[in-house]
C-alpha positions as CSV (number, residue, x, y, z in Angstrom):
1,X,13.9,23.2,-23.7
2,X,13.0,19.4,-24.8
3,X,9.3,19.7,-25.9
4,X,7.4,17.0,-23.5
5,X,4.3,14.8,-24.4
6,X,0.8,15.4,-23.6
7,X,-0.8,13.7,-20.9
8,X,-2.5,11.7,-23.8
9,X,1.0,10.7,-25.0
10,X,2.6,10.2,-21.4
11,X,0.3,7.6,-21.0
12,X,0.7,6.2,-24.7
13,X,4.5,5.9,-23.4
14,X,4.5,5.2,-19.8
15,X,1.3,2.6,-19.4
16,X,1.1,1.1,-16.0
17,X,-0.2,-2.4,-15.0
18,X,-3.9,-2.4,-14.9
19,X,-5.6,-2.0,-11.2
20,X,-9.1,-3.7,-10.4
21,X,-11.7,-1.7,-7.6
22,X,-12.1,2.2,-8.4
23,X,-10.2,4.5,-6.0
24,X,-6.9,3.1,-7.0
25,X,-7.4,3.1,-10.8
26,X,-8.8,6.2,-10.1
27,X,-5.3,7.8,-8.9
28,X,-3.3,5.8,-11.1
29,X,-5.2,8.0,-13.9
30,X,-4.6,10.9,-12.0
31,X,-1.3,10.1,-11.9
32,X,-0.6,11.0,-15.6
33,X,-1.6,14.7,-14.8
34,X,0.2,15.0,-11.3
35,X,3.4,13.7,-13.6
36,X,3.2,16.4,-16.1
37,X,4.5,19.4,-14.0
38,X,7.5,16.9,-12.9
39,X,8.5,16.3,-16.8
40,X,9.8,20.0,-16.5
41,X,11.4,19.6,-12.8
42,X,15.4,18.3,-12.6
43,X,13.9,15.6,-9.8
44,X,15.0,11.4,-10.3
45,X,11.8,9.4,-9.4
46,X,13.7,8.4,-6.7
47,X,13.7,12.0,-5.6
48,X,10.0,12.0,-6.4
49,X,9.6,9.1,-4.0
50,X,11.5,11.1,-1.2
51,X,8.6,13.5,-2.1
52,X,5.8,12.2,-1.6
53,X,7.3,10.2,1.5
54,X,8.3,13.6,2.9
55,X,4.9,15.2,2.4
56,X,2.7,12.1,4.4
57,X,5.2,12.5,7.2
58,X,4.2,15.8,7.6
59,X,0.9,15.4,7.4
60,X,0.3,12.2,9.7
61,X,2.4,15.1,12.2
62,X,-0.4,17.3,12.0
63,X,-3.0,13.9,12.8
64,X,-1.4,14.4,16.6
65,X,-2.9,17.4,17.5
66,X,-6.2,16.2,18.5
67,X,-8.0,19.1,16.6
68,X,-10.8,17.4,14.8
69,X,-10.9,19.8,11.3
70,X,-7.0,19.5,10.9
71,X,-6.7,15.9,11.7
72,X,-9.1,15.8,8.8
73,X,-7.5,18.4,6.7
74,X,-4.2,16.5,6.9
75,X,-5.4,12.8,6.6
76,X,-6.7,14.0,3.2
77,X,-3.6,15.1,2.5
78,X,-1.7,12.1,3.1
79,X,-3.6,9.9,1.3
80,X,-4.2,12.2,-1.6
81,X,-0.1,12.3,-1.6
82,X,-0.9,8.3,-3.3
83,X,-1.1,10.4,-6.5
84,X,2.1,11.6,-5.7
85,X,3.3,8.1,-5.5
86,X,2.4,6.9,-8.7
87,X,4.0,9.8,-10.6
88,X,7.9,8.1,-9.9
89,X,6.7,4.7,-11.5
90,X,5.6,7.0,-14.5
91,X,8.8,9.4,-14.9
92,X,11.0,6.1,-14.4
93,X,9.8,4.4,-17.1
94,X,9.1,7.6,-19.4
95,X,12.5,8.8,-19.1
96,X,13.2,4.7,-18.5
97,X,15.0,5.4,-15.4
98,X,14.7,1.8,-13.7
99,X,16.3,1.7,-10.3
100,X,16.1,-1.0,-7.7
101,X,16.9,1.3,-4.8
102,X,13.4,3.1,-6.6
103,X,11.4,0.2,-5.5
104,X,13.0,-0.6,-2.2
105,X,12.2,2.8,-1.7
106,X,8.7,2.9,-2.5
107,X,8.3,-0.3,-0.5
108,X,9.9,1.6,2.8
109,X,8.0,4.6,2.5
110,X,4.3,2.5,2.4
111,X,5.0,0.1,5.2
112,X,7.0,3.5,7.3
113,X,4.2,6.3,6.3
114,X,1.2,3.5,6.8
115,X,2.8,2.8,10.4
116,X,3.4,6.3,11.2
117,X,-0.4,7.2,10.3
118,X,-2.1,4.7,12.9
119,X,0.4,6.1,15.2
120,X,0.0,9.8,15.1
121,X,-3.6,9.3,14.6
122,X,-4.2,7.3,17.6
123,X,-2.2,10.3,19.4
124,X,-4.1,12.6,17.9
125,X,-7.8,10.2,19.0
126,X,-6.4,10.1,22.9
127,X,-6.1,13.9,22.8
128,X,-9.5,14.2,21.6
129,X,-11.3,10.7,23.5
130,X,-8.5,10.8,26.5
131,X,-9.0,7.0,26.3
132,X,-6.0,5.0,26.5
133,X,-7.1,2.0,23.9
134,X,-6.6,4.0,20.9
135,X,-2.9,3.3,21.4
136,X,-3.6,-0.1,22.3
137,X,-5.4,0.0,18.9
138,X,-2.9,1.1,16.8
139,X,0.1,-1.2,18.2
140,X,-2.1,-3.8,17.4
141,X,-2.8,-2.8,13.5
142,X,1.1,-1.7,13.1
143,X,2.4,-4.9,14.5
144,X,-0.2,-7.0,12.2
145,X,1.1,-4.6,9.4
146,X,4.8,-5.2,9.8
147,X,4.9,-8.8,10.9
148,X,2.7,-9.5,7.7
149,X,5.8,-8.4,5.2
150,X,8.3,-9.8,7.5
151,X,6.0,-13.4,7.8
152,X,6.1,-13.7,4.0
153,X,8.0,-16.5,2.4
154,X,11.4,-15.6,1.5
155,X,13.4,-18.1,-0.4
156,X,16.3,-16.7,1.5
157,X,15.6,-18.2,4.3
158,X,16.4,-21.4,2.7
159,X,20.5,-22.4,2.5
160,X,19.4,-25.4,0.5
161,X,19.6,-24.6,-2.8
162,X,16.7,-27.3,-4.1
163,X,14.3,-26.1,-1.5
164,X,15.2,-22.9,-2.5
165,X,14.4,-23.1,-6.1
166,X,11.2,-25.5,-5.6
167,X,9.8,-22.5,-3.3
168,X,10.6,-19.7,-5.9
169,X,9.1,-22.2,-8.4
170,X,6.1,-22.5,-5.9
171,X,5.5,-18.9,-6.0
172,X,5.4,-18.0,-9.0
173,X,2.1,-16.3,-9.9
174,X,0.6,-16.4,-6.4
175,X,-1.4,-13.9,-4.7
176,X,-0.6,-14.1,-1.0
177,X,-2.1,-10.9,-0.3
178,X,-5.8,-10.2,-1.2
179,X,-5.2,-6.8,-1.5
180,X,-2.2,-7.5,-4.0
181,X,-4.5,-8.7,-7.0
182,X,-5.4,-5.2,-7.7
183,X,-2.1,-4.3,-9.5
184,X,-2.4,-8.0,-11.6
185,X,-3.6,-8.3,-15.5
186,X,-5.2,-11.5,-14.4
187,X,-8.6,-12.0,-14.8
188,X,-10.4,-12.0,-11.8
189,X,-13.9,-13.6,-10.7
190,X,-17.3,-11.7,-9.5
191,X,-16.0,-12.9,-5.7
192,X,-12.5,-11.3,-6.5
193,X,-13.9,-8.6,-7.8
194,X,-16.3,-7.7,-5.0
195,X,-13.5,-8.5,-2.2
196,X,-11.0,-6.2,-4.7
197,X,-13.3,-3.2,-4.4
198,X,-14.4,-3.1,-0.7
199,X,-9.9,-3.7,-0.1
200,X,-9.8,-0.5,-2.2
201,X,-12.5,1.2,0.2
202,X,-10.3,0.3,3.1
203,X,-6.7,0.8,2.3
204,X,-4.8,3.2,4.2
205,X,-3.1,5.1,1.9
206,X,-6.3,5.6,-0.9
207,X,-7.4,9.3,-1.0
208,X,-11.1,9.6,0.5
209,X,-11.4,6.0,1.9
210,X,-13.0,4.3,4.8
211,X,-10.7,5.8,7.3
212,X,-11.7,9.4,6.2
213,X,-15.2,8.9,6.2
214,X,-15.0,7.7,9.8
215,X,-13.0,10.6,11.0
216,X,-15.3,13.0,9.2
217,X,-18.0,11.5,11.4
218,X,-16.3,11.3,14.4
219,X,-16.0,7.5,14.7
220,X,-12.5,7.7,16.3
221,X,-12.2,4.7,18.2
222,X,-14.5,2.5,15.9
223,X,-12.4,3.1,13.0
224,X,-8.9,2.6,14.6
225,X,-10.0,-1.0,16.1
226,X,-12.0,-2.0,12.5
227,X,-8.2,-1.1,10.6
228,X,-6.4,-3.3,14.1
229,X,-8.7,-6.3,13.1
230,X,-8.7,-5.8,9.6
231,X,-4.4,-5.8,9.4
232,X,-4.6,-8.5,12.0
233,X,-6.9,-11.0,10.1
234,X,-5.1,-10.0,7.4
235,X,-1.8,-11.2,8.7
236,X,-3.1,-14.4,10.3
237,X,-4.8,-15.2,6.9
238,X,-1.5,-14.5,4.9
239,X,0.2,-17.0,7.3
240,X,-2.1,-19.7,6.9
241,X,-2.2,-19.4,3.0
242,X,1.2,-19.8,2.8
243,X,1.3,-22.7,5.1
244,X,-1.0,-24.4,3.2
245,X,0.6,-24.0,0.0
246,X,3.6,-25.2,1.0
247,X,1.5,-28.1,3.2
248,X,-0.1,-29.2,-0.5
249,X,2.5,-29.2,-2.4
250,X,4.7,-31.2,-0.1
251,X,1.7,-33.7,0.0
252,X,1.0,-33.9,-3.9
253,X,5.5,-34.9,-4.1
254,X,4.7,-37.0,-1.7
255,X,2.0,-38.8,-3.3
256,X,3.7,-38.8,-6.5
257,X,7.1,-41.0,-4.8
């Protein structure tokens, strides 16, 4: 059997983009260790991918039964199965196994696992509460969460060729997501910073976030309407910083004619 590296070495070989806030760096450096058992296993990252996918479907199953020490049991679970996640970016590039289909993949299985968890858990908060807003809740955040990827700019959408290399130009190096400047190199101010670490609090998918917390303390309905706002603002907020992007750079070609 090939002799494989040390976790010290794995991450000497396979370093990943650096991650601003603390829960998320956290796991990435977790990740190194959860990857070691998987250096001995005949599975293609994109087979780890189905993984990890497979094991938060599970778990957001068991966030329907209304049972308050289970629902907790398997929300930690699914979000301490983000460990999981970042253990296919690390045997890809260690065994340098890129794949396109990997990252669609990865892509899928956050926005259909997120989606899934506000709609098993808001099952699982009506069995408990009996109150029919929970749902109401929940389509709220997974609409705000779906039409925010499906709202941002696609050069596609453009048949003109000119516009669409002037957008692709545009976007180059922006941030439309606030959340997204955790996975940058960039340099980021105190602001950023601050507004980096209280997005890694919140996410869905980060082990022992806000969303745990507030199920460990029974906040059912309170948290499922914060996350419905939160992915909501989000979404207008994404919308209107790309329209004004586009809005000022149309006006600064305008001004230069």
């Amino acid at each position: 059997m090939k002799k494989q590296p040390t976790v010290k070495e794995l991450m000497q070989l396979a370093p990943r983009a650096k991650a601003s806030g603390f829960i998320l760096p956290l796991c990435d450096h977790l990740a190194f260790y959860a990857s070691k058992p998987f250096l001995y296993l005949p599975l293609s990252p994109n087979q780890i991918t189905l993984l990890w996918i497979f094991i938060k479907l599970i778990a957001a199953l068991f966030l329907t039964t209304g049972k308050h020490w289970i629902m907790l049991a398997a929300l930690a679970v699914f979000q301490l199965a983000s460990i999981i996640d970042g253990v296919d970016g690390t045997i890809a590039r260690y065994r340098k196994q890129y794949s396109l289909n990997g990252i669609y993949l990865d892509y899928i299985g956050h926005y259909l696992c997120n989606s899934i968890l506000l709609i098993t858990i808001a099952i699982g908060i009506f069995r408990i509460t009996g109150n029919n807003w929970s749902f109401v809740a929940a389509a709220i955040g997974v609409c705000s969460m779906l039409l925010s990827k499906a709202l941002t700019i696609n050069p596609r959408w453009f048949t003109d060729q000119t516009q669409r290399e002037k957008l692709e130009s545009l976007l180059i190096g922006q941030n439309l997501s606030i959340i997204m400047h955790q996975k940058t190199n960039q340099k980021l101010g105190f602001k950023q910073k601050m507004m980096v670490v209280v997005f890694d609090f919140i996410r869905l998918d980060n082990p022992l976030n806000l969303m745990f917390f507030a199920l460990l303390f029974k906040q059912y309905l309170l948290m499922l309407w914060f996350y419905a706002l939160i992915l909501l603002v989000e979404m207008m907020r994404k919308v209107i910083a790309q329209s004004l992007m586009i809005y000022k750079q149309e006006r600064t070609e305008n001004q230069l004619k």
